[in-house]
TORMIZA-537918 format. One record per residue: y, z, x of N, C-alpha, C in turn. Coordinates in steps of 0.001 Angstrom, whole numbers, plus 500000, padded with zeros to 6 digits. Each point is the difference from the previous one (the first is absolute). Example, Ala and Ser with C-alpha at 12.3 -4.5 7.8 and 13.67 -1.06 7.14 Angstrom:
<atoms>
((494310 507800 513190) (501190 500000 499110) (501200 500000 500900))
((501050 499280 499650) (501190 500060 500820) (501090 500730 499230))
</atoms>
This chain:
<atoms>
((149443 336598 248383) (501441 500068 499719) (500535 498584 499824))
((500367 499660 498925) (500585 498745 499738) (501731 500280 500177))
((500690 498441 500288) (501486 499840 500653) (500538 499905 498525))
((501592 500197 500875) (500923 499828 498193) (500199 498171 500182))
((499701 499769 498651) (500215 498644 499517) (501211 499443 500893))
((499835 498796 500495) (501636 499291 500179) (500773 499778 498827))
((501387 500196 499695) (500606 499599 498948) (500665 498189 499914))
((499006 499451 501180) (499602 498186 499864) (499123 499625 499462))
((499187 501139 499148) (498578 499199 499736) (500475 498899 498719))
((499178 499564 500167) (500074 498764 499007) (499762 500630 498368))
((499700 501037 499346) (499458 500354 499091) (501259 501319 499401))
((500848 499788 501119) (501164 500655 499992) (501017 499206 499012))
((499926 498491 500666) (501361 498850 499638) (499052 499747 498713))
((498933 500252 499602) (499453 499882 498671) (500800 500942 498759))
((499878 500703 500413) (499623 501304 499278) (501848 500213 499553))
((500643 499500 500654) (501446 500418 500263) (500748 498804 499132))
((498979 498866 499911) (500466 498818 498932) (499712 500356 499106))
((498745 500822 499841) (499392 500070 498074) (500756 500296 499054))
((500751 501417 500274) (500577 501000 499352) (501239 499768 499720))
((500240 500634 498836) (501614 499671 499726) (500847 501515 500722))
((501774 500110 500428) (499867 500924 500447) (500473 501706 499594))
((499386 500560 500012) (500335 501292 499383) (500390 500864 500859))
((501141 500489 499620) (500415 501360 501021) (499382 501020 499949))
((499826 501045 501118) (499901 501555 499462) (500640 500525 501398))
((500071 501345 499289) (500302 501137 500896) (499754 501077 499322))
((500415 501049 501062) (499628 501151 499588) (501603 501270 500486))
((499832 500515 499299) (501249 501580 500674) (498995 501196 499808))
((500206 500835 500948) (499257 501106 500473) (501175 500998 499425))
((499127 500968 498962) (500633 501425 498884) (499815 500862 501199))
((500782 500221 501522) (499892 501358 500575) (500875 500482 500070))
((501081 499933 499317) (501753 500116 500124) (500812 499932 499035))
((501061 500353 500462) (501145 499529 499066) (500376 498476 500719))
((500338 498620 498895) (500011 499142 500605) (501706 499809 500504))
((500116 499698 501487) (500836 499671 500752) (501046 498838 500569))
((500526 499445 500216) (500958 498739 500399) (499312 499291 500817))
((499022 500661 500957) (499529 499372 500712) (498414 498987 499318))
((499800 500796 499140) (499264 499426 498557) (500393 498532 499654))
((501162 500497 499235) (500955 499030 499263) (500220 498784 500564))
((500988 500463 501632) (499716 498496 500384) (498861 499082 500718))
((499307 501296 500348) (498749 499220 501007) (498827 499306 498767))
((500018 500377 498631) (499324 499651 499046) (499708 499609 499020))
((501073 501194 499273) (500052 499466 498337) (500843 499643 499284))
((500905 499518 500844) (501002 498976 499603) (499109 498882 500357))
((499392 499489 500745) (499324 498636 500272) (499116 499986 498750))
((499059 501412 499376) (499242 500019 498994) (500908 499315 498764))
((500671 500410 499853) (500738 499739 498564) (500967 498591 500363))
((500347 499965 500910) (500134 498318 499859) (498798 498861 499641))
((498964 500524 500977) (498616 499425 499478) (499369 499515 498605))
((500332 501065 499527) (498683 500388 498950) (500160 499048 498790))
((501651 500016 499943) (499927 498933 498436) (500027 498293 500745))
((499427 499865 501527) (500072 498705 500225) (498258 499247 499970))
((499097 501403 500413) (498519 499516 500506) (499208 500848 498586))
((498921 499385 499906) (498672 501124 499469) (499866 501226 500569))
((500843 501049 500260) (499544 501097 500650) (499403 501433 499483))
((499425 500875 500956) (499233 500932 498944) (500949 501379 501993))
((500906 500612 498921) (500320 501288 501141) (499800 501480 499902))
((499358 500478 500240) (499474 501499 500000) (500269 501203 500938))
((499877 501570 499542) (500374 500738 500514) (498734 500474 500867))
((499944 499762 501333) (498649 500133 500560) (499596 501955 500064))
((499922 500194 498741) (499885 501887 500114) (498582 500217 500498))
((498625 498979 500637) (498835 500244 500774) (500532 500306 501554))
((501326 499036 500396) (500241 499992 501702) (500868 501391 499698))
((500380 500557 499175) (501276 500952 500123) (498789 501275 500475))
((498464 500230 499551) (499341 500988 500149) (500002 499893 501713))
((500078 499216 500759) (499495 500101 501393) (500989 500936 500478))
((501063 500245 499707) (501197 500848 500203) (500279 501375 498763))
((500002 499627 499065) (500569 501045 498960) (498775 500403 499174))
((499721 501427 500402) (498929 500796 499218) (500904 500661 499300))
((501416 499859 499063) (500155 500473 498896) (500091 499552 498919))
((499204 500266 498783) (499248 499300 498660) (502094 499642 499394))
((500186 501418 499631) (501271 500061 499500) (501067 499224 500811))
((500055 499621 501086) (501227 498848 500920) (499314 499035 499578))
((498426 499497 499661) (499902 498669 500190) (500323 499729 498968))
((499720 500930 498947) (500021 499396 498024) (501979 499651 500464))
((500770 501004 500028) (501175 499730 500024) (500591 498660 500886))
((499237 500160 501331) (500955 498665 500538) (499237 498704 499467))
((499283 500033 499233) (499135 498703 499849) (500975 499325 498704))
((500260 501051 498786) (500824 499454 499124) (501469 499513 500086))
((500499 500972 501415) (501352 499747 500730) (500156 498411 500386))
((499157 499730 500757) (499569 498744 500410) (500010 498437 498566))
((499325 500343 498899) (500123 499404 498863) (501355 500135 499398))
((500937 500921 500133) (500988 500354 499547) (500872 499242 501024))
((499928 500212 501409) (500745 499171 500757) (500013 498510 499913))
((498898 499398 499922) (499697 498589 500087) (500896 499837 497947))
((499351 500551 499249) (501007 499285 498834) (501167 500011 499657))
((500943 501329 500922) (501637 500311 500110) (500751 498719 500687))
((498880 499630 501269) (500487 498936 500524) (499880 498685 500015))
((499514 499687 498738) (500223 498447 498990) (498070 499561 499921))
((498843 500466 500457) (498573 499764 499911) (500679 499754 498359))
((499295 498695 499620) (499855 499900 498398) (498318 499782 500034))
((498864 501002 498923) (499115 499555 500107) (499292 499213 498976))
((501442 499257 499441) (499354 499258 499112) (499712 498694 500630))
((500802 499921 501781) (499514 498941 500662) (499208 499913 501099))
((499187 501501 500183) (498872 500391 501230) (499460 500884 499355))
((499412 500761 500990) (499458 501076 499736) (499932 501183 500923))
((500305 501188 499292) (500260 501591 500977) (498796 500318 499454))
((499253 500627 500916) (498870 501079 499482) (499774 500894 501137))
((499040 500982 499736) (499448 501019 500803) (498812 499289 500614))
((499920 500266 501690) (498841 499725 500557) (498823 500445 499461))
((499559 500920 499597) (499095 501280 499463) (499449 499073 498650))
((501036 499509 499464) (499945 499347 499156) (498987 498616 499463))
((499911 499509 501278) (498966 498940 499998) (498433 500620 501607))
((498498 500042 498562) (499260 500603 501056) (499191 498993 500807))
((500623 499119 500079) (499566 498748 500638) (500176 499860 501233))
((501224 500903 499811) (500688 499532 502161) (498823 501089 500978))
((500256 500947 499424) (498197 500617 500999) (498775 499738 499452))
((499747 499503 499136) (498766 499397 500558) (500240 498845 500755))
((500690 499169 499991) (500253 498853 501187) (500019 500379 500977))
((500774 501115 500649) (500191 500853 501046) (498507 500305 500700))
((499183 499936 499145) (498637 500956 501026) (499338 498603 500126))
((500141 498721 499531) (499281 499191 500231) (500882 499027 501478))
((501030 500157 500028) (500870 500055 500924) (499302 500386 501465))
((499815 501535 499629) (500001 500838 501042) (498629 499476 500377))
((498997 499764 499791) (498695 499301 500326) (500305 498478 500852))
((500800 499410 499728) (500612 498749 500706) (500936 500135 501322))
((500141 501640 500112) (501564 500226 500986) (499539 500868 501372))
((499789 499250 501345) (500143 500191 500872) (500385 501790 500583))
((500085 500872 500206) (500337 500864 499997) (501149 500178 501296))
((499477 498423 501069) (501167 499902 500697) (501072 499675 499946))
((500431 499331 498805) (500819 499052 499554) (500727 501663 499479))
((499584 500885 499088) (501176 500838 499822) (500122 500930 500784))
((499588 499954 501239) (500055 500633 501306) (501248 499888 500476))
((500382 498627 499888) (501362 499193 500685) (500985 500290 498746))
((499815 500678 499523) (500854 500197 498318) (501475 500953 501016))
((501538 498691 499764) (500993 500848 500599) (500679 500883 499273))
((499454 499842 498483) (500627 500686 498678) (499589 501304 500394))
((498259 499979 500412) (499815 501598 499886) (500278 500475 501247))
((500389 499776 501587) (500153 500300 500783) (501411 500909 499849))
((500784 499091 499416) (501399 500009 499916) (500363 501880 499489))
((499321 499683 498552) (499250 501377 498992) (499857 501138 501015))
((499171 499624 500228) (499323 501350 500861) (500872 500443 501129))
((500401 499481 500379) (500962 499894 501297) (501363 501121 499222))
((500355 499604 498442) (501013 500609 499435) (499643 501576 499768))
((498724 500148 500303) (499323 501273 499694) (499155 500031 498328))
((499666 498883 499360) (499536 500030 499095) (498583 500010 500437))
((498699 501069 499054) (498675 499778 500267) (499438 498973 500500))
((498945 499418 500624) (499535 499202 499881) (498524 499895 499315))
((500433 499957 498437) (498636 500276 499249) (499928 498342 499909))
((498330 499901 499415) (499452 499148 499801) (500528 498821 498602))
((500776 500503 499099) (501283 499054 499521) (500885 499408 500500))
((500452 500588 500908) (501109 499389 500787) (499385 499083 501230))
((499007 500122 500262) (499484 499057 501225) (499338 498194 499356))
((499882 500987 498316) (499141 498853 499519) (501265 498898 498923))
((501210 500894 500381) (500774 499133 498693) (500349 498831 500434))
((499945 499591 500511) (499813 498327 500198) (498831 499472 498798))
((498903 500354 499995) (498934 499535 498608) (500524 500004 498868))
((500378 501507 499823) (500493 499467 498625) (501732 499669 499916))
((500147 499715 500871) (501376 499074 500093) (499699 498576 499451))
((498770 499434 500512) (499837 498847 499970) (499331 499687 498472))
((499250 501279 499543) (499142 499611 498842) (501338 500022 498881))
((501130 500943 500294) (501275 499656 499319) (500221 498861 499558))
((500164 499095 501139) (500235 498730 500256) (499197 498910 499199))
((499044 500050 500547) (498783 499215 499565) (499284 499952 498578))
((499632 501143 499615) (499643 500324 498322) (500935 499367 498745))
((501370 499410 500538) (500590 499661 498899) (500360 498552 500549))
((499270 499449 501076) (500375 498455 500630) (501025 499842 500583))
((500714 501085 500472) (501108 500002 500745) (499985 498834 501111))
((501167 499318 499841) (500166 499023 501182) (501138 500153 500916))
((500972 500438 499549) (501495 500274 500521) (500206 501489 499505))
((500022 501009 501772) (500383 501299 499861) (501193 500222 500642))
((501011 500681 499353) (501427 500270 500444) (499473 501340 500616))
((500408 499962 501341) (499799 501746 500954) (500913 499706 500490))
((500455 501349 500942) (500541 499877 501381) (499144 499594 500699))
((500993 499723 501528) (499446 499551 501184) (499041 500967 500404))
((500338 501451 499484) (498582 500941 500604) (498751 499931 499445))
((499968 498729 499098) (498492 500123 499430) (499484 498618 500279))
((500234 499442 500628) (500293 498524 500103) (498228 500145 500464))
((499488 500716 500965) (498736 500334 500425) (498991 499983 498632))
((500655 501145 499516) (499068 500416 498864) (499724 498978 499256))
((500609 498686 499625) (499899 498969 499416) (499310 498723 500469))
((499940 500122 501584) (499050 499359 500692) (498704 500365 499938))
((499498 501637 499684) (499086 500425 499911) (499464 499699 498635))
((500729 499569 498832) (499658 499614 498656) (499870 498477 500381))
((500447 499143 500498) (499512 498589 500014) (498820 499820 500787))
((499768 501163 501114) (498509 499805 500815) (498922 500380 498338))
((500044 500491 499424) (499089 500948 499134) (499916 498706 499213))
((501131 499596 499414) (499530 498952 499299) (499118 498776 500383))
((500506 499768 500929) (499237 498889 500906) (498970 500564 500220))
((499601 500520 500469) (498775 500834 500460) (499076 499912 499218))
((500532 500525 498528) (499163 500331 498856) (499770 498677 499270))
((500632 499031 500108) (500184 498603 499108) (498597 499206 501076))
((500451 500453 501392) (498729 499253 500582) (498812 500572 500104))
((499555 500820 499430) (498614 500879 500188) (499274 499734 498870))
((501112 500504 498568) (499058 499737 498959) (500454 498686 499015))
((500985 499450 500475) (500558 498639 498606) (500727 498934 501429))
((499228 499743 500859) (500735 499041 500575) (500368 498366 499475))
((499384 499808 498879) (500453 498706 499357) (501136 499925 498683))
((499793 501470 499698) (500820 500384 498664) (500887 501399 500104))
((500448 499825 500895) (501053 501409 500516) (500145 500653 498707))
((499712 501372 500687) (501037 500973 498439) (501026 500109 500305))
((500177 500395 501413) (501467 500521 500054) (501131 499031 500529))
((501678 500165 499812) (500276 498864 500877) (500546 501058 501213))
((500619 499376 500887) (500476 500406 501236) (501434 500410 499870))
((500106 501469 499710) (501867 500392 499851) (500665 499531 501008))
((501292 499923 499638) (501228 499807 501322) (501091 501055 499805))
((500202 500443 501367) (501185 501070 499614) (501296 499388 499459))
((500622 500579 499651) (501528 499116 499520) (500535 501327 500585))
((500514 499864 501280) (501272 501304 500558) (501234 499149 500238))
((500481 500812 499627) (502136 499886 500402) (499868 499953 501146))
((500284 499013 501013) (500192 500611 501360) (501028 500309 500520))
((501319 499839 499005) (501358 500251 500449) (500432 501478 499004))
((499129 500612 499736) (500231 501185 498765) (500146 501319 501368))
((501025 500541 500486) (500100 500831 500893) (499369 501520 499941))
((499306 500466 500782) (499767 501597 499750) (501019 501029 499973))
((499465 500299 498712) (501371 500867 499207) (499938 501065 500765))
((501111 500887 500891) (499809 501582 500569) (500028 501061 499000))
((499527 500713 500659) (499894 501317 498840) (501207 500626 500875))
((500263 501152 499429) (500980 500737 500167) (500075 500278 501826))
((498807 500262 500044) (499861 500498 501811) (500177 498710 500728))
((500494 498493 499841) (499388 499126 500308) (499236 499271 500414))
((498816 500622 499818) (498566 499558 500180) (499977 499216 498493))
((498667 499275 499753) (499430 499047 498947) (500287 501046 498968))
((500115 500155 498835) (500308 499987 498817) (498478 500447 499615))
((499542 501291 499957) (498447 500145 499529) (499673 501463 499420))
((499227 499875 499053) (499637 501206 499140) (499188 501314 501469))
((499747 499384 501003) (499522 500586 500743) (500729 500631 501034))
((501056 499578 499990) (501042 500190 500837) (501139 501308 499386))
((499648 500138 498944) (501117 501030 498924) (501278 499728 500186))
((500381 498474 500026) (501149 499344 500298) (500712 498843 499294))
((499552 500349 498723) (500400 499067 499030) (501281 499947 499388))
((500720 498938 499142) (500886 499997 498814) (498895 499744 498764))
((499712 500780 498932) (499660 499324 499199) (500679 498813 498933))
((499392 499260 499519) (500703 499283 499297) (500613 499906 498965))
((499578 501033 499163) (500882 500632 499277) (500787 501234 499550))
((499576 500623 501793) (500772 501381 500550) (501878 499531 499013))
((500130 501371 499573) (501785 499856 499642) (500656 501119 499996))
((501346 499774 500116) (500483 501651 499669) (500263 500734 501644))
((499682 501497 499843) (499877 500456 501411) (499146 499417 500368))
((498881 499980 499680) (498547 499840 500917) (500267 498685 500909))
((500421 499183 499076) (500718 498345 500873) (501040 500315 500959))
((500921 500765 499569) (500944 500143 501052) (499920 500470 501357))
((499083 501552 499609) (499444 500718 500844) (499011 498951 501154))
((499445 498948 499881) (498888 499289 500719) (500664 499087 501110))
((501306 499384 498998) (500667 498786 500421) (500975 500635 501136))
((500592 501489 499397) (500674 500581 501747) (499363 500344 500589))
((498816 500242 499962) (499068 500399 501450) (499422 498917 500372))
((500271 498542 500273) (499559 499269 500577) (500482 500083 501492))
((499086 500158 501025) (500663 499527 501471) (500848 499393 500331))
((501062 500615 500860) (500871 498679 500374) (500059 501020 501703))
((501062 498981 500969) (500509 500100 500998) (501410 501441 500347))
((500202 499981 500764) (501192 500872 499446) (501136 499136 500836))
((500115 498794 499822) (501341 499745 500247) (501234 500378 499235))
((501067 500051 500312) (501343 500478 499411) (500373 499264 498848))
((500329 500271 498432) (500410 499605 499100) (501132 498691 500695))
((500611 500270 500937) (501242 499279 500535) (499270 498560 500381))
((499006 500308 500813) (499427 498416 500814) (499255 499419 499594))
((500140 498422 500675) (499307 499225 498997) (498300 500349 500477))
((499480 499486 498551) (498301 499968 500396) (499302 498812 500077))
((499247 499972 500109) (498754 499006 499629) (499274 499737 498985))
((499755 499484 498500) (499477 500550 499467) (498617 499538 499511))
((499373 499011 501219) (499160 499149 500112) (498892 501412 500804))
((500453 500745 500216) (499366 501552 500686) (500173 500926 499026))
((500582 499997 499099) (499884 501281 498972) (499195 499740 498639))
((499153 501304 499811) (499086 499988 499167) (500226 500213 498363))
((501510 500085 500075) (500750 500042 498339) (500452 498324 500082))
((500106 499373 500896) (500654 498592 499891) (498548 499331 499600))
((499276 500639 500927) (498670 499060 499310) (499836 500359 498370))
((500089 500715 499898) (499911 499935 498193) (500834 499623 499483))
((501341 500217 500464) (500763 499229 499065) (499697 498827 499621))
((499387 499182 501437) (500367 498445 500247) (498749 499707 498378))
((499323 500575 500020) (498577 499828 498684) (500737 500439 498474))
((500936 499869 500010) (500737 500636 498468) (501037 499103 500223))
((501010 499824 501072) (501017 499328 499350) (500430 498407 499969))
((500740 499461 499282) (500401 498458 500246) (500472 499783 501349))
((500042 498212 500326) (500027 499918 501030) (501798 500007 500585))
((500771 500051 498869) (501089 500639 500430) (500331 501382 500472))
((499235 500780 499098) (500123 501526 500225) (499249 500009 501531))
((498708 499503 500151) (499996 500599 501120) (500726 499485 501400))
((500564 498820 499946) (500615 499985 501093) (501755 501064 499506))
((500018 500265 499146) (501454 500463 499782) (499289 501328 501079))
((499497 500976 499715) (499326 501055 500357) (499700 499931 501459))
((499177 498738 500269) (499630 499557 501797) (501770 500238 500683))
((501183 499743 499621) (500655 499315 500038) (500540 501588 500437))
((500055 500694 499153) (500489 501384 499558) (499655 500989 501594))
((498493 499452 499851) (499052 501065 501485) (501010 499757 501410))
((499916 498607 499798) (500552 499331 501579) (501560 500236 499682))
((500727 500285 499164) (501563 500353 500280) (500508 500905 500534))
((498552 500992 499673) (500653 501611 500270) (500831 500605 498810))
((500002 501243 500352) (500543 500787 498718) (499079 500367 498841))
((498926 499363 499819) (498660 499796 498915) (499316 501246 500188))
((499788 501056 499763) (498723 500696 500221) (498932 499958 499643))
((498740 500854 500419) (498938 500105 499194) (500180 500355 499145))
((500922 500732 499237) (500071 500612 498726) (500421 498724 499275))
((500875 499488 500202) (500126 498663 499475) (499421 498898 499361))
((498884 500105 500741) (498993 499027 499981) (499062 500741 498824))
((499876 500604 500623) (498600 501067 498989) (500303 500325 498556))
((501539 499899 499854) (500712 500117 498479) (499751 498815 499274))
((499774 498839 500960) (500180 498677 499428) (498605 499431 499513))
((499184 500400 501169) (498485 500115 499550) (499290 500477 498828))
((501010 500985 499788) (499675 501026 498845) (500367 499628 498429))
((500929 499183 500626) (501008 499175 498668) (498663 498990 499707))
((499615 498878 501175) (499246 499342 499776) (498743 499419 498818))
((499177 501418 500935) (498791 500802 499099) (500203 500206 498630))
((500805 500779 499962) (500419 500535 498475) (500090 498675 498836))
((500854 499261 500558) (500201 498486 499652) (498939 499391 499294))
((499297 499589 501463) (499036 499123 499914) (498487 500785 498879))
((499929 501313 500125) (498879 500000 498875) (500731 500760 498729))
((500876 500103 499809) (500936 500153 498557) (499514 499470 498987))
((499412 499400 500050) (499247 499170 497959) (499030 500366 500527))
((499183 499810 500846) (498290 500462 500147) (500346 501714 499833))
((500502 500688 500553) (500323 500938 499888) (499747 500827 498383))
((500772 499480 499254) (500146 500339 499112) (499082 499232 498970))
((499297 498989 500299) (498658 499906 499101) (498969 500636 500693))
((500058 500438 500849) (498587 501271 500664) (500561 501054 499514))
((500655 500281 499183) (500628 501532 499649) (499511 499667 498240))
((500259 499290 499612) (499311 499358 498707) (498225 500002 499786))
((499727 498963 500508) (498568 499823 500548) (499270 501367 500045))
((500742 500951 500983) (499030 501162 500012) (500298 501007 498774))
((500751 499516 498711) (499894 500648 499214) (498655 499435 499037))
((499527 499503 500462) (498858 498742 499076) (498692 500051 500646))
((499411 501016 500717) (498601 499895 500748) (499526 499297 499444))
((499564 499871 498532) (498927 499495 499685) (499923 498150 500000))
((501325 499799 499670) (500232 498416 499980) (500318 499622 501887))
((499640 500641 501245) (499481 500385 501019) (498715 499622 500350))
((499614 500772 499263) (498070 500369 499631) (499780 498723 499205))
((500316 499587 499531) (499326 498540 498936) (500423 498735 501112))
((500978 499941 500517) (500172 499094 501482) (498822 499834 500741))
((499853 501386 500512) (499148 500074 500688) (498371 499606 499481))
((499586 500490 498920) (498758 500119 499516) (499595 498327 499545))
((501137 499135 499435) (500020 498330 500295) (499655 499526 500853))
((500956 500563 501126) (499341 499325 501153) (499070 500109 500839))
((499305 501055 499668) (498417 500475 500165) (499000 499301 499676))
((500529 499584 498563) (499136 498872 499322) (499935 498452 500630))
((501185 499841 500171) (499967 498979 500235) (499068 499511 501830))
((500213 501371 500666) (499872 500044 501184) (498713 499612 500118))
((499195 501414 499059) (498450 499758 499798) (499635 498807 499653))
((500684 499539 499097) (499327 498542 499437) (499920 498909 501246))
((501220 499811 500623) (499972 498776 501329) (498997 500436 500777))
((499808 501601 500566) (498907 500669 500571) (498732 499615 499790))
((499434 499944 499340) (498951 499948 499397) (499282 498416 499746))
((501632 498950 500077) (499260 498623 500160) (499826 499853 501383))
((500240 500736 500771) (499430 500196 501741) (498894 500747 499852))
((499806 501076 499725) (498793 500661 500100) (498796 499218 499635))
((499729 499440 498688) (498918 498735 499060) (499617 499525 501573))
((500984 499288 500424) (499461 499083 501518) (499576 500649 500715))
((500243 501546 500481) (499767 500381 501063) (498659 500537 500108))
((499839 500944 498744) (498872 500180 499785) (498947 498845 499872))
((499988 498935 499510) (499027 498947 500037) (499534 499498 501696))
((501552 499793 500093) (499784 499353 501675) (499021 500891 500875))
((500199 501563 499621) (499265 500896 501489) (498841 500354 499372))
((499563 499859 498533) (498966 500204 499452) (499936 501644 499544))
((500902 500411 499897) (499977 501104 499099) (500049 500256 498323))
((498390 500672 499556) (499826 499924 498584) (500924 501031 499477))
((500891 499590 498366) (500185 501302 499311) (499113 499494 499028))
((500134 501136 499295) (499418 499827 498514) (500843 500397 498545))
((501562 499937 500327) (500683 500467 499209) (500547 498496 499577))
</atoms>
């Protein structure tokens, strides 16, 4: 049984100079995508993308560890492409593609899994967490940390935007690299050493019950929920039952926390201002929230209502950035295969 690499090795601060830096990430097709999405993610994506080399994909391999339906995955996978270009993704300056799309990331994955400790995803708090929610514990989900990392790695990823809940999973991609850079190319690294890039001031969005904001939780706003369905979500958010008359707190209420993520910094103290006077209700608040939302995705809105009249110019997005995916793919693979000594003949 060999140890996980230190992330001091010297072949680390190599490997982390070579490379120029490229973003990636990934969004998981198991849902309709949510606020808690939006801000914990792909708003950071699309600020990104027209600044670095990045390559961002719909991870529809991790969506199987959870969703055995063919027909939800085809649908939320294009939802997902449709979401990311309503909300400003230009891919004439990155790239969107389908995971599925490039067959490079599993085969990296099994050469991975030959390098990976089985204790190391023992301590995995992603899948504890999972299972704990009542999700299976099949052998995808124990192992998605691998191909989390071959995500990562297959396209030279150096800088990954996650949340703080994956912050692990990304430690587990810099052991792999290291690991793998010192076994078979310790003078000529393939890979470099990612770094997470997390918000640490980006707050956890509540879902309606005020718990975290999660497809698992059946406690979402979607993000481009409108109409009843929006309205209907935004009044059933939890609150207290203090009296419309007295003042509140609204540093404790779970509609103030959303507001505070939508509005200017006048509005929200006008509103803070509103809680602590008294007279304000929850209904109050929740109208204003509602105003918010509506607001704030109003032009995305209405080019995702466009957009999905156009699958196919959708489908050609996507099928680009497949190409392009494969192609960066594949100048990793040339090395990898040489380095571990695996023949093709194609």
């Amino acid at each position: 049984m060999f140890m996980t690499a230190p992330t001091t090795n010297t072949h680390s601060a190599e490997a982390k100079s070579s490379f120029k830096p490229i973003v990636v990430s990934g969004i998981q097709p198991s849902g309709t995508l949510h606020l808690g999405n939006y801000f914990g993610a792909i708003r950071q994506h699309v600020e990104l993308h027209a600044s670095f080399e990045s390559y961002f994909f719909i991870v529809n391999y991790h969506a199987l560890t959870t969703l055995n339906d063919a027909a939800a995955l085809r649908k939320y996978s294009l939802d997902v492409a449709l979401d990311y270009l309503a909300l400003g993704f230009d891919p004439s300056k990155s790239h969107l593609f389908l995971q599925s799309d490039v067959p490079q990331v599993t085969e990296l994955s099994w050469i991975f899994y030959t390098i990976t400790p089985v204790s190391q995803l023992e301590k995995g708090v992603s899948f504890k967490d999972k299972v704990a929610q009542g999700l299976t514990a099949n052998a995808g989900l124990f192992n998605y940390p691998i191909l989390q990392a071959a995500d990562i790695l297959v396209y030279g990823g150096s800088r990954v935007p996650v949340g703080a809940d994956q912050k692990q999973n990304v430690e587990i991609c810099r052991d792999l690299a290291i690991r793998f850079n010192d076994r078979f190319c310790p003078n000529d690294p393939v890979f470099p050493i990612p770094e997470p890039y997390i918000l640490e001031d980006v707050a956890v969005v509540p879902g309606v019950d005020g718990r975290k904001m999660s497809k698992s939780y059946n406690n979402t706003i979607g993000i481009f929920d409108e109409g009843k369905e929006l309205k209907k979500k935004v009044m059933s958010i939890v609150t207290d039952s203090t009296p419309l008359e007295e003042p509140k707190d609204p540093l404790t209420c779970n509609v103030f926390a959303l507001i505070k993520l939508f509005a200017s910094d006048s509005k929200r103290e006008e509103v803070a201002a509103a809680y602590r006077a008294g007279g304000y209700g929850y209904g109050h608040a929740k109208n204003e929230l509602l105003h918010l939302i509506t607001e704030a995705f109003a032009e995305s809105r209405e080019k995702r209502h466009e957009l999905a009249k156009r699958p196919n110019d959708v489908m050609d997005v996507l099928r680009e950035g497949g190409k392009k995916g494969r192609e960066q793919a594949e100048v990793f693979m040339r090395k990898v295969r040489e380095v571990t000594g695996l023949i093709t003949t194609y």
